[in-house]
N, C-alpha and C positions, 0 to 999 in steps of 0.2 A: 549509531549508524542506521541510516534505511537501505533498507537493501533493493535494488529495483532491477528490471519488471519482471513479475514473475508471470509467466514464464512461459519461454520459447517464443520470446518477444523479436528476438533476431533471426526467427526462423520465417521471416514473412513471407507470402506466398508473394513470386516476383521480388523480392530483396524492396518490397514497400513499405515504407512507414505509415503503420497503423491496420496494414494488410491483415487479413486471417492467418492463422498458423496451423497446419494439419500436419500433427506430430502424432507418431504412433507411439504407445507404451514404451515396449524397449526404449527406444530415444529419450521419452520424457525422463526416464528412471537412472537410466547410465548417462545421459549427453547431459539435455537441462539444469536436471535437481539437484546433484551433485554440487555447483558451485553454492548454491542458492541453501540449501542443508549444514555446508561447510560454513558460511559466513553466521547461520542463523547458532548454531554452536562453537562457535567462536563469541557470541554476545552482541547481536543486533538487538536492536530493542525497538526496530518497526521494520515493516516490509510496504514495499508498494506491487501491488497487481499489475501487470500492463495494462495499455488502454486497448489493445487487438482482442480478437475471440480466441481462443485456442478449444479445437476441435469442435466449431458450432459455437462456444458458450464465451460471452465475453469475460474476460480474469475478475471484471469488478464484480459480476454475478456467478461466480463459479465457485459452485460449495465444494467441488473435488479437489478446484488448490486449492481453497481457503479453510478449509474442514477440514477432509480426510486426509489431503497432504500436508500443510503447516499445521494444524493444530493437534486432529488425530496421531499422527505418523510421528512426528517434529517434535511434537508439544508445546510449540513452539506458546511463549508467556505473552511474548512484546505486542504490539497494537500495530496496526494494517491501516493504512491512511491510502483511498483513491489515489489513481492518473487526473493528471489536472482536466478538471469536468468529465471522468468517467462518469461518473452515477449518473447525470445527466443524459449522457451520450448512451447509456443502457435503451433509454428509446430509441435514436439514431442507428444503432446496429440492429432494430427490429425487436430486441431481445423483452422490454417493456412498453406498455400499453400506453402511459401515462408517466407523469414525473413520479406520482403517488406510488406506481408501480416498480418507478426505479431506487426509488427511495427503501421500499419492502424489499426488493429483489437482493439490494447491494447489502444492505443493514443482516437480513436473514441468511446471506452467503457469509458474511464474515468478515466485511468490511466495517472498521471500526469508525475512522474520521473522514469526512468528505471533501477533497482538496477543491474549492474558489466555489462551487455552487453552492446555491442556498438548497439544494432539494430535500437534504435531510431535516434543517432547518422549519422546513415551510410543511413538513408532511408524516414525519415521522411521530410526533406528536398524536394525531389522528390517526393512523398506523395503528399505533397502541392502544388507543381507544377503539379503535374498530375491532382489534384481536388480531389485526395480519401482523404485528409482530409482539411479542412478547415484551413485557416490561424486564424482564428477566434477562434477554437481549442487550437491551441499553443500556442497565447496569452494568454487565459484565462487559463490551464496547465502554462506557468509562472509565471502570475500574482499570482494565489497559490501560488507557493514554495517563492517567492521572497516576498509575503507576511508574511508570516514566518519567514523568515529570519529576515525581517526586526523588525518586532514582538518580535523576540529574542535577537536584535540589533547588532545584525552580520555586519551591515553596521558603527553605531556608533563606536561598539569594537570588529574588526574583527579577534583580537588574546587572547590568554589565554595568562594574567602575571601569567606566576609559581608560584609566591609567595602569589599572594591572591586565587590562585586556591588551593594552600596546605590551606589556610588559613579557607577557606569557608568549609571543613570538619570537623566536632567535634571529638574529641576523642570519644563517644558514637558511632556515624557514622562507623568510619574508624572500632571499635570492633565487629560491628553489619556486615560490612562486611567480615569481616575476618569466622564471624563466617560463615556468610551463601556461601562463597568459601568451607569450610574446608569441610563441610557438603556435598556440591551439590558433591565434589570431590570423 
């Protein structure tokens, strides 16, 4: 499971999506974290950051969730995969100079995989050559996801057989779907 957005994603300022969120301690620690702790001990094996700031700092650049709270605090093992074009968007919230920058900023907070942009692709590379971020870094950002994978055995059986994938559905399942499509629609 990924667990998303961490966090205080729904506390947007004006009830907007993608607004700031100005949460104090108290709140973050008894309101927010609590679900978000409960699920990652219970066996998540990714989390995703919101795409908002919380308190100034946007989640994909924020070494206090992504450090001190899930990693430090947590221990959290699993791997951290962006909001679709956070890292990117680290410029657009003013937060990074450059893509170069946001690429350093997200990689060094704690952010392991980058959801649809290429910025890690295109810079992280050079990053590491430069020294803004450690090789050391991106090994352990690997070793997460490939852990996972391998956890899900994506290495043993790295394709879905159609037929036991129709099969592993119940007739209850596939109803229970249908219903909650009809509904959300």
């Amino acid at each position: 499971a990924c667990v998303k957005h961490f966090a205080g994603y729904g506390a947007a300022e004006g009830g907007r999506d993608y607004d700031s969120s100005d949460i104090s301690d108290e709140q973050l620690w008894n309101v927010y974290f609590p679900p978000f702790e409960a699920a990652i001990r219970a066996g998540a094996g990714s989390l995703m950051p919101a795409y908002m700031d919380l308190n100034g700092v946007p989640a994909a650049g924020n070494k206090f969730l992504l450090q001190d709270v899930l990693r430090d605090t947590w221990k959290f093992q699993g791997f951290v995969v962006s909001d679709w074009d956070a890292v990117r968007n680290l410029e657009t919230h003013g937060f990074a100079s450059s893509p170069e920058d946001s690429a350093v900023r997200a990689v060094n907070a704690g952010v392991d995989m980058e959801m649809t942009s290429h910025v890690y692709r295109d810079n992280l590379a050079a990053a590491v050559r430069d020294g803004l971020v450690k090789q050391a870094t991106i090994d352990e950002a690997v070793r997460r996801i490939l852990t996972v994978k391998y956890k899900l055995g994506l290495f043993s059986h790295p394709y879905v057989v159609p037929s036991e994938a129709a099969a592993s559905v119940s007739p209850e399942q596939r109803h229970a779907a249908r219903i909650a499509a009809q509904r959300s629609a």
